[in-house]
PDB file of N, CA, C and O in Angstrom:
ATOM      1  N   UNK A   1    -127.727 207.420 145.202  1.00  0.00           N
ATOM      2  CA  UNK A   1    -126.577 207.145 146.040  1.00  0.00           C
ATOM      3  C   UNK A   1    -127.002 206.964 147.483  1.00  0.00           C
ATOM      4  O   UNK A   1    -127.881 207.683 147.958  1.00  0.00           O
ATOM      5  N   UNK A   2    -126.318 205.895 148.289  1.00  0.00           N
ATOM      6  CA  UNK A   2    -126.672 205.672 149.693  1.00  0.00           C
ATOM      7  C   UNK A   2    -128.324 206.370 150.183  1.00  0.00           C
ATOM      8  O   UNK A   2    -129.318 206.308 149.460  1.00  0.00           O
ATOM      9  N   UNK A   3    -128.292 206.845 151.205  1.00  0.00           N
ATOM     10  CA  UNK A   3    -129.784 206.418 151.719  1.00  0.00           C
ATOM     11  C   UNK A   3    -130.930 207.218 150.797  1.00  0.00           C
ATOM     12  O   UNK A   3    -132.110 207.273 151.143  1.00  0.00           O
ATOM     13  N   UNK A   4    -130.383 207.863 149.509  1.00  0.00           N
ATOM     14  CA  UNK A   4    -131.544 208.992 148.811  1.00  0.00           C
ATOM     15  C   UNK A   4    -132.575 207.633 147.889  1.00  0.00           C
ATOM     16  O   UNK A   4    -133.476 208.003 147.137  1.00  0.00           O
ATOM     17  N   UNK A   5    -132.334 206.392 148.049  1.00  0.00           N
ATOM     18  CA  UNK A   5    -133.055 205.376 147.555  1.00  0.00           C
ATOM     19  C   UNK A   5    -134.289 205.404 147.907  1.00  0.00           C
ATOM     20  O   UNK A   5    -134.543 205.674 149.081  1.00  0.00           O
ATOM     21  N   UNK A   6    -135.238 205.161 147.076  1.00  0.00           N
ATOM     22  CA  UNK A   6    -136.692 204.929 146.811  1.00  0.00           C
ATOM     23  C   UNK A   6    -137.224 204.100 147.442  1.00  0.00           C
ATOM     24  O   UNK A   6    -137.085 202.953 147.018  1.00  0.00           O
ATOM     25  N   UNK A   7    -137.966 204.281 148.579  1.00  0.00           N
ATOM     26  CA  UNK A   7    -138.387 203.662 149.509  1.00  0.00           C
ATOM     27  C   UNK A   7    -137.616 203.406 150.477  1.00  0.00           C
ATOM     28  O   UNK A   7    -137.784 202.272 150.923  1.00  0.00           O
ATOM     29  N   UNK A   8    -136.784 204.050 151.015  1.00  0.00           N
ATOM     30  CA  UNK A   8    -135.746 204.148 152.025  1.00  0.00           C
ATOM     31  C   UNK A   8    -136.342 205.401 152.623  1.00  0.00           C
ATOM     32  O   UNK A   8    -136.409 206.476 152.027  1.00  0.00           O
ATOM     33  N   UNK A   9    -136.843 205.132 154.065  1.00  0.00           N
ATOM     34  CA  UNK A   9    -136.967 205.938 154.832  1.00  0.00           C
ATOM     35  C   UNK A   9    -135.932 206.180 155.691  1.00  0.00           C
ATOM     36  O   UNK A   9    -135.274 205.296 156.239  1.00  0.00           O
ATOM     37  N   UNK A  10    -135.716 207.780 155.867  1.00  0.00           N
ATOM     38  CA  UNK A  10    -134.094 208.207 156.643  1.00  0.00           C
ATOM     39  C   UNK A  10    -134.663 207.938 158.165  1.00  0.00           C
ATOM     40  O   UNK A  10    -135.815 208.367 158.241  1.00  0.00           O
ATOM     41  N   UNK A  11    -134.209 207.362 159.386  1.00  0.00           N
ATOM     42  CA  UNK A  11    -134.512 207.608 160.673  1.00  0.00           C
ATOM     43  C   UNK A  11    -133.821 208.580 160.906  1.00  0.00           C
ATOM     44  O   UNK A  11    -132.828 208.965 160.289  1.00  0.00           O
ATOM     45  N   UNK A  12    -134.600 209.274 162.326  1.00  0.00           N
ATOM     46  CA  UNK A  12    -134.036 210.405 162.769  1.00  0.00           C
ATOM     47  C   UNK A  12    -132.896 209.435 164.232  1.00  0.00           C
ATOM     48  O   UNK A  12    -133.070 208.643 165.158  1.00  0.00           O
ATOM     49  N   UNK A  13    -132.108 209.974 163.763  1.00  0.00           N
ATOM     50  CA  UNK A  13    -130.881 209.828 165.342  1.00  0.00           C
ATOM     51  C   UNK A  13    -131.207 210.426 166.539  1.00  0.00           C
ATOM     52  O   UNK A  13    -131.083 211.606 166.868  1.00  0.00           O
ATOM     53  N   UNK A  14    -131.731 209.281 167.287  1.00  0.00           N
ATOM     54  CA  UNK A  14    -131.950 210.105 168.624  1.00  0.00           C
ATOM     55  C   UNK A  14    -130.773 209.533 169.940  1.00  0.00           C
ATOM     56  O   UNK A  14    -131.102 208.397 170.279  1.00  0.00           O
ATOM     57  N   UNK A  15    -129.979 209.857 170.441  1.00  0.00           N
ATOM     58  CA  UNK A  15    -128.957 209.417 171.140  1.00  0.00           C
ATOM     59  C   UNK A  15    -129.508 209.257 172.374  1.00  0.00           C
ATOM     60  O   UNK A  15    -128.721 209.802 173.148  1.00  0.00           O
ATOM     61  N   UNK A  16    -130.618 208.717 173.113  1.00  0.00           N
ATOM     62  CA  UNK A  16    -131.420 208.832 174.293  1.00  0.00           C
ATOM     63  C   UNK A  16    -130.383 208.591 175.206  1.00  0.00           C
ATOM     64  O   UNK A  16    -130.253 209.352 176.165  1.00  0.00           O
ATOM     65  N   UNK A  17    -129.520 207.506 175.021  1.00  0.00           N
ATOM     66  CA  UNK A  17    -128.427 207.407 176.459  1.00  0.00           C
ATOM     67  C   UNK A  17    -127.805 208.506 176.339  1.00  0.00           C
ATOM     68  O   UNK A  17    -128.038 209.116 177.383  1.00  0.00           O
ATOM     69  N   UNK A  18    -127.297 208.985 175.833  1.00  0.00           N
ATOM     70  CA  UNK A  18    -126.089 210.146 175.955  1.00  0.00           C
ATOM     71  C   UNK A  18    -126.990 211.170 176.664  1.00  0.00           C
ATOM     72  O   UNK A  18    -126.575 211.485 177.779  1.00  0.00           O
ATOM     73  N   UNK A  19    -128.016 211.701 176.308  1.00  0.00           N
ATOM     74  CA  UNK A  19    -128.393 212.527 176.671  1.00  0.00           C
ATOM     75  C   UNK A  19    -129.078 212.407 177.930  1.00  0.00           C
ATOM     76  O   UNK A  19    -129.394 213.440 178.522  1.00  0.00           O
ATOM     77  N   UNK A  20    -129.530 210.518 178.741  1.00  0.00           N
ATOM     78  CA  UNK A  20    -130.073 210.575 179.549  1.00  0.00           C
ATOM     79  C   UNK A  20    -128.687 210.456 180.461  1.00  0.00           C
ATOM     80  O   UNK A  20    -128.788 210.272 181.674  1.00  0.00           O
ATOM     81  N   UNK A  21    -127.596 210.552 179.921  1.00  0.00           N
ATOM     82  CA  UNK A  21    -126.661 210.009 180.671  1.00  0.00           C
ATOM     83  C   UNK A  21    -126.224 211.859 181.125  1.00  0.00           C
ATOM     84  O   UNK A  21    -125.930 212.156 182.283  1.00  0.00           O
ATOM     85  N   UNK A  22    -126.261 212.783 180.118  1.00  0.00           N
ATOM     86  CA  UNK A  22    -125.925 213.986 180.281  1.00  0.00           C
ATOM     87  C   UNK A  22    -126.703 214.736 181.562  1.00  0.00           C
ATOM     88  O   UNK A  22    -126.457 215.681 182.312  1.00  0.00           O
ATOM     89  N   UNK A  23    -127.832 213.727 181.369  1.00  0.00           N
ATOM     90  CA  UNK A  23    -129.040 215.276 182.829  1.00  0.00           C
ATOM     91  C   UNK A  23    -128.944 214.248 184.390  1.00  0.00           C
ATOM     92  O   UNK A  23    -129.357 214.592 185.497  1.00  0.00           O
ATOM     93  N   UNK A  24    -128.518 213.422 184.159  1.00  0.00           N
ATOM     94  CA  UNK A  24    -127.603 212.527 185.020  1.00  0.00           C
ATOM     95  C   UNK A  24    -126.873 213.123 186.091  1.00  0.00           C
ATOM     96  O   UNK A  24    -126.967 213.225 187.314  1.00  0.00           O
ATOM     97  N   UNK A  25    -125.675 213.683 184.641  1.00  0.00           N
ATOM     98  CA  UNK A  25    -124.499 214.346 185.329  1.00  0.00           C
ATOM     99  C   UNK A  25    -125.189 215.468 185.730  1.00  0.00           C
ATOM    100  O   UNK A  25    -125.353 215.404 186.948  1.00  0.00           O
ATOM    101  N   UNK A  26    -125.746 216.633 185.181  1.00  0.00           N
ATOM    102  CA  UNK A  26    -126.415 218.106 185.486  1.00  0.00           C
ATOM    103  C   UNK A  26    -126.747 217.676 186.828  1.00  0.00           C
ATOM    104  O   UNK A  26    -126.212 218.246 187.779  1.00  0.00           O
ATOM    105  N   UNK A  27    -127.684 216.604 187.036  1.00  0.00           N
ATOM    106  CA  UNK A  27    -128.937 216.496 188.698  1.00  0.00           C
ATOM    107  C   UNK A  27    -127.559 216.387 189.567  1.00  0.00           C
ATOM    108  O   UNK A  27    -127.559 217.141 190.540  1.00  0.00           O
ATOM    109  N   UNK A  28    -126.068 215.378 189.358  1.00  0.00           N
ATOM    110  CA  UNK A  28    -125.264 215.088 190.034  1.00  0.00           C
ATOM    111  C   UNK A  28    -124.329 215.995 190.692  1.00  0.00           C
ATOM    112  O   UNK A  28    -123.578 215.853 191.658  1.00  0.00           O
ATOM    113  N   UNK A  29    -124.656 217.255 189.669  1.00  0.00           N
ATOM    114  CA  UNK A  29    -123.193 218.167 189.692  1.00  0.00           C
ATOM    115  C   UNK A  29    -123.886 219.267 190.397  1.00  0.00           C
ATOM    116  O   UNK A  29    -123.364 220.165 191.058  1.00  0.00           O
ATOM    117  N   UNK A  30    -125.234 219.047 190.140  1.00  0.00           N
ATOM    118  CA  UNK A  30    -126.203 220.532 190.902  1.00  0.00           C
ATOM    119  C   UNK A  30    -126.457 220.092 192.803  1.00  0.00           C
ATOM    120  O   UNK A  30    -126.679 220.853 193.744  1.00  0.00           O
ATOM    121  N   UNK A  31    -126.301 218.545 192.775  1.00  0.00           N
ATOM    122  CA  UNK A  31    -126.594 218.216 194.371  1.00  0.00           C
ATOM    123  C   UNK A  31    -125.411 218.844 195.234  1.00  0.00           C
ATOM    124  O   UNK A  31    -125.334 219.564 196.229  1.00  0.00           O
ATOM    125  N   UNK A  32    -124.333 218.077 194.168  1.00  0.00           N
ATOM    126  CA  UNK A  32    -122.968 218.422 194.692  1.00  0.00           C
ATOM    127  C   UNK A  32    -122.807 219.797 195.302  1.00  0.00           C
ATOM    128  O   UNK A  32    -122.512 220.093 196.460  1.00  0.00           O
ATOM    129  N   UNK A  33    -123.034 220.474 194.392  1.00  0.00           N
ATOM    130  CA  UNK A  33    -123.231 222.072 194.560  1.00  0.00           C
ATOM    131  C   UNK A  33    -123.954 222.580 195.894  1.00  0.00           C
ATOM    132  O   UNK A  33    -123.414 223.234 196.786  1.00  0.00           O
ATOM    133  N   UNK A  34    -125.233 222.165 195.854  1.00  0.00           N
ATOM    134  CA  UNK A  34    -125.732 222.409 196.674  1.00  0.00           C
ATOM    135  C   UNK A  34    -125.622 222.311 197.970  1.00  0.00           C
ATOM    136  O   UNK A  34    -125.954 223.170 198.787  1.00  0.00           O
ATOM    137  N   UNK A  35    -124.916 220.723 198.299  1.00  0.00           N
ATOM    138  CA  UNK A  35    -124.404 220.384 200.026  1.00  0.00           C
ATOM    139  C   UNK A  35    -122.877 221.215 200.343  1.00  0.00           C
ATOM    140  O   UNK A  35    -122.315 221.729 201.310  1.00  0.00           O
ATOM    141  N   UNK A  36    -122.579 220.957 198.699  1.00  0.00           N
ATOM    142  CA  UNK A  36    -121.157 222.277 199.413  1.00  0.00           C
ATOM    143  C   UNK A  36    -121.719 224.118 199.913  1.00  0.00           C
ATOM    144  O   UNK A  36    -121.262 224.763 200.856  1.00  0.00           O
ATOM    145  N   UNK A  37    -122.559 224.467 199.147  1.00  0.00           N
ATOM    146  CA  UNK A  37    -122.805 225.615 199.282  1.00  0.00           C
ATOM    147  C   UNK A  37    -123.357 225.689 200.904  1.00  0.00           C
ATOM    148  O   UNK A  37    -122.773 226.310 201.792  1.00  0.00           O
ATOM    149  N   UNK A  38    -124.319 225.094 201.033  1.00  0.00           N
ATOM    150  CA  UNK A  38    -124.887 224.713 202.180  1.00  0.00           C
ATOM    151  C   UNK A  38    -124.039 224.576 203.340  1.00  0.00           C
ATOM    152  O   UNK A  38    -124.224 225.357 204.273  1.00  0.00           O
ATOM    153  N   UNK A  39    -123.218 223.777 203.413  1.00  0.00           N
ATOM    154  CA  UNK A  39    -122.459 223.303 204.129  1.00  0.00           C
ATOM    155  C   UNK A  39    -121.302 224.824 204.541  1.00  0.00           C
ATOM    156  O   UNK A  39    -120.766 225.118 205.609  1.00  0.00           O
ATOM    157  N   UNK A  40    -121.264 225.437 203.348  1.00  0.00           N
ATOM    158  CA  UNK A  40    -120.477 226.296 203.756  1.00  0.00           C
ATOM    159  C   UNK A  40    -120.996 227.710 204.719  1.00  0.00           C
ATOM    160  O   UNK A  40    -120.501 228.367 205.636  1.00  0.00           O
ATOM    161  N   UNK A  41    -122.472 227.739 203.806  1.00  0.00           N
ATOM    162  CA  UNK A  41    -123.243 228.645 204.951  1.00  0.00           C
ATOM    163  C   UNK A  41    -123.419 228.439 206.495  1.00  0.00           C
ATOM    164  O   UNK A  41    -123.545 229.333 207.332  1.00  0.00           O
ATOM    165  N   UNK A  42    -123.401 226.964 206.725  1.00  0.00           N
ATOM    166  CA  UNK A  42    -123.617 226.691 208.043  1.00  0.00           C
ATOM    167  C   UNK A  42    -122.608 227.314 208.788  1.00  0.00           C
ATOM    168  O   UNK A  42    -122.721 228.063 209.758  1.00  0.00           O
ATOM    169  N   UNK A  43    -121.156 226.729 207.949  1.00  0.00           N
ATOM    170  CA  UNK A  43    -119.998 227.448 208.748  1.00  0.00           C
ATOM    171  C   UNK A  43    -119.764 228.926 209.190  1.00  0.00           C
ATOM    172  O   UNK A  43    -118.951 229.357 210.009  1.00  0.00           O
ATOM    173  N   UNK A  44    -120.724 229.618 208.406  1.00  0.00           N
ATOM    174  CA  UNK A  44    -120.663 231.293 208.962  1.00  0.00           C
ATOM    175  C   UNK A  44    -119.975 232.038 208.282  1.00  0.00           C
ATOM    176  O   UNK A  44    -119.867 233.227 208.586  1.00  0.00           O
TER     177      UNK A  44
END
């Protein structure tokens, strides 16, 4: 039945965009973070 066929090799699923799209967001959301935090220390 479907892919258990003989000579059918299974590929492995690798979702490279999603996940390059995911550490994307992480680097985006950690800068963010950072100039606010920053920004707020300056203020005292």
């Amino acid at each position: 039945m479907g892919n258990h066929d003989e000579g059918h090799e299974a590929e492995e699923f690798q979702p490279k965009g999603a996940v390059a799209f995911f550490i994307v967001l992480i680097v985006f959301f950690t800068i963010i973070w950072f100039l606010m935090y920053f920004e707020l220390l300056s203020r005292g």
